[in-house]
BARO-108936 format. One record per residue (C-alpha): y, z, x; residue in three letters. Coordinates in steps of 0.5 Angstrom, whole numbers, plus 500, padded with zeros to 3 digits. Example, Ala and Ser with C-alpha at 12.3 -4.5 7.8 and 13.67 -1.06 7.14 Angstrom:
BEGIN
491516525ALA
498514527SER
This chain:
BEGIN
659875233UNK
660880239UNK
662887238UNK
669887242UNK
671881238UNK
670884232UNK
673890234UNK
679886237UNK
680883230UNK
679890226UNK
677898226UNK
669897225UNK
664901220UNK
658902223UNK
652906222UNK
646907226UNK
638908224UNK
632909228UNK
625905227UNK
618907224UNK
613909230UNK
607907225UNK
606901222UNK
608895216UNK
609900210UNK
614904214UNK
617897216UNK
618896208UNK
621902208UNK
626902212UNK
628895210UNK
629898204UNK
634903207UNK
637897210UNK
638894204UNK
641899201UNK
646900208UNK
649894208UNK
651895200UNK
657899203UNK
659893208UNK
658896215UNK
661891220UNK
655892225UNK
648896225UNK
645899232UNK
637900232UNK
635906237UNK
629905241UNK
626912238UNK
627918239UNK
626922247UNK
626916251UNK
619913247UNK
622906245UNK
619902240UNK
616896238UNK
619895232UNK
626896234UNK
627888234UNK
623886228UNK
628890225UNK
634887228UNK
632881227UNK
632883219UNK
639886219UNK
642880223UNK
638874220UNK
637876214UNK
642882211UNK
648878216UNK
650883219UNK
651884226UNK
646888230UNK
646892236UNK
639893239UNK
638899244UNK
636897250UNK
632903254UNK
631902262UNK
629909263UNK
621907261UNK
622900262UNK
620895268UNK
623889269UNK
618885266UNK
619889259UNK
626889260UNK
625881260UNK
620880255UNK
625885250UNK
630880252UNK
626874250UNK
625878244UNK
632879242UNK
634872244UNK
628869240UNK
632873233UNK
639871235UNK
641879238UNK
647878241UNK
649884243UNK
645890246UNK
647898247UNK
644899254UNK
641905256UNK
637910261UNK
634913254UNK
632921254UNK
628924257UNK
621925255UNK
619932255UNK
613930261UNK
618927265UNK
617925271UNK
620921277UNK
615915275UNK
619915268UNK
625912271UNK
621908276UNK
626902276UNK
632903272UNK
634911275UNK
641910271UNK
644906266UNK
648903270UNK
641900274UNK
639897267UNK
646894266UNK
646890272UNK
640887271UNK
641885264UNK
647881267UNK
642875269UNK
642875260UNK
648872256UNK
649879251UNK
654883250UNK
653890252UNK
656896251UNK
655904253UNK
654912252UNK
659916254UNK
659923253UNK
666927250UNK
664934253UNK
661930259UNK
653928260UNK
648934259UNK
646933266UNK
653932269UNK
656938273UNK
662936268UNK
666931264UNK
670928270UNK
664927275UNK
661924268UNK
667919267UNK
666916274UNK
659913271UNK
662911265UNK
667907269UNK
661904273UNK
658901267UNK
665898264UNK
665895272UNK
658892270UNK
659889264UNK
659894258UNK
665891253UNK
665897249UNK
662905249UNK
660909243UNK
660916244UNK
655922244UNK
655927237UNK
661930236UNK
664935232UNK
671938236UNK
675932235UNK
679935241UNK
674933246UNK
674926244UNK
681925245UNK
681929251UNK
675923253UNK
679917251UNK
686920255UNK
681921261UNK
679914261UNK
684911261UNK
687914266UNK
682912271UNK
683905269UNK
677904263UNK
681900259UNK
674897253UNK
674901246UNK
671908245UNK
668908238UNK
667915235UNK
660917233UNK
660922228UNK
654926224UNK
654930218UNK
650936219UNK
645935213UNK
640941214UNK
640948218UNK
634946222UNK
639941225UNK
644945229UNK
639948234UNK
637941235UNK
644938237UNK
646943242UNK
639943246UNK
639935246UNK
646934246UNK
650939248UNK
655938243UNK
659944242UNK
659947233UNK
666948233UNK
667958230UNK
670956224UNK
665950222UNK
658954225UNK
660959220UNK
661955214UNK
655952215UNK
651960217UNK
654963210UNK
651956206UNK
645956210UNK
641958204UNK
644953199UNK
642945200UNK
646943196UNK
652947197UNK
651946205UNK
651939205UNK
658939201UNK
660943207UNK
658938212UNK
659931208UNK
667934208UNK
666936215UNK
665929217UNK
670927212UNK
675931215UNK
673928222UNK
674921221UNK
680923217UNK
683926224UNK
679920228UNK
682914225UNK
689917224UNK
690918231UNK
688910232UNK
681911233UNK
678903234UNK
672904229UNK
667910226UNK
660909228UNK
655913223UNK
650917225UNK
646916218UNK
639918221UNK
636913216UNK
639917210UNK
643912205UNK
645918202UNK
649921208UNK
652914209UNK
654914202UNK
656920201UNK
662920207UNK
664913205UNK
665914199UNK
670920200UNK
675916204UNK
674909199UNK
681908200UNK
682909208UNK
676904208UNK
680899204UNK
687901208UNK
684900215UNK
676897215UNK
């Protein structure tokens, strides 16, 4: 089913996981995550293609698994920036071939040898996005609430974001986030230049200390002073500094869905703990609003 008309019916739960680089036993494994997700009854999972831009083969055996065999709808990363237009069309035949129908597009990160060669053919995300039109997916976008790390500023940033609905994108998820006040500002803005597809929040709990340097680097998002200091005092106690961030993201979604807020999407890292933990704290908003 394709993601906008589910969205249309209803607020969606999502998750997000990434694909093993290595081979069938990590496969195995991360079926069995699977497994174990679509216990908490996701209305759909995306697969990345790998971390900085790297891609993977694997995404679509995966996709294929949790579309085919666990009867959910998958969403299958598509990366033009690595790409060719003949990997772009065997990853298209792939996909098909498994009954894919929906597709995030996406220029993919930046490897850290990058170099012009490496978006030979698809420069944006919005080059990808028109070639895939030649394709029957639906096919969704980034966006970014504190505006694209590479962006001069969120307005310059929404001006692509209006060019990927005009190429087809039918729903957006948007980058990590953790002020929620730029998510609303990043709707309010859309809107207003005429983006009318759904902007579905994506949310990731702040699990390990390690993960905060990460997440501002890569992704630029903001760690709101009340937030970093909870998580500066509690650094040295796992347990307690993951019960900060598991009510942190609660606390998100919370504000999120209540402020109409079309669906969550989980960043879970391939951690069923994580997915578990936060929906079983808002049980009963699921059951009022999913």
């Amino acid at each position: 089913m394709k993601i906008n008309e589910i969205i249309e019916k209803k607020r969606t739960l999502s998750f997000e996981v990434f694909p093993p680089k290595k081979g069938l036993d990590d496969i195995e494994k991360t079926k069995n995550i699977l497994n174990e997700l679509s216990t908490l009854n996701p209305d759909f999972i995306s697969v990345t293609c790998g971390a900085g831009g790297t891609g993977s083969k694997n995404n679509a055996i995966l996709a294929s698994y949790i579309k085919n065999e666990l009867n959910i709808e998958a969403v299958a990363h598509v990366t033009g920036g690595p790409s060719s237009p003949e990997d772009i069309d065997n990853i298209c035949k792939e996909l098909k071939e498994n009954n894919i129908e929906n597709i995030l597009a996406l220029r993919g990160d930046k490897p850290i040898d990058f170099n012009d060669e490496y978006c030979k053919y698809f420069k944006h995300a919005t080059d990808l996005m028109k070639y895939l039109n030649k394709y029957d997916f639906t096919y969704g976008g980034a966006c970014y609430p504190e505006g694209h790390i590479e962006s001069d500023s969120l307005y310059d940033d929404l001006k692509f974001m209006k060019e990927k609905e005009e190429c087809g994108a039918k729903f957006f998820v948007t980058q990590i986030f953790y002020d929620n006040e730029y998510y609303y500002r990043l709707v309010t803005e859309a809107r207003k230049l005429g983006i009318t597809s759904p902007i579905i929040p994506g949310i990731m709990p702040l699990t390990s200390p390690k993960n905060i340097q990460r997440i501002r680097s890569m992704c630029g998002s903001t760690i709101p002073l009340n937030y970093r200091n909870m998580l500066e005092f509690y650094k040295d106690n796992p347990k307690a500094f993951k019960e900060v961030a598991f009510n942190y993201a609660v606390y998100q979604i919370i504000d999120l869905l209540a402020k109409g807020a079309p669906g969550i999407h989980l960043y879970v890292m391939n951690n069923y703990e994580t997915a578990k933990e936060v929906t079983s704290r808002i049980e009963n908003i699921i059951k009022e609003y999913f």
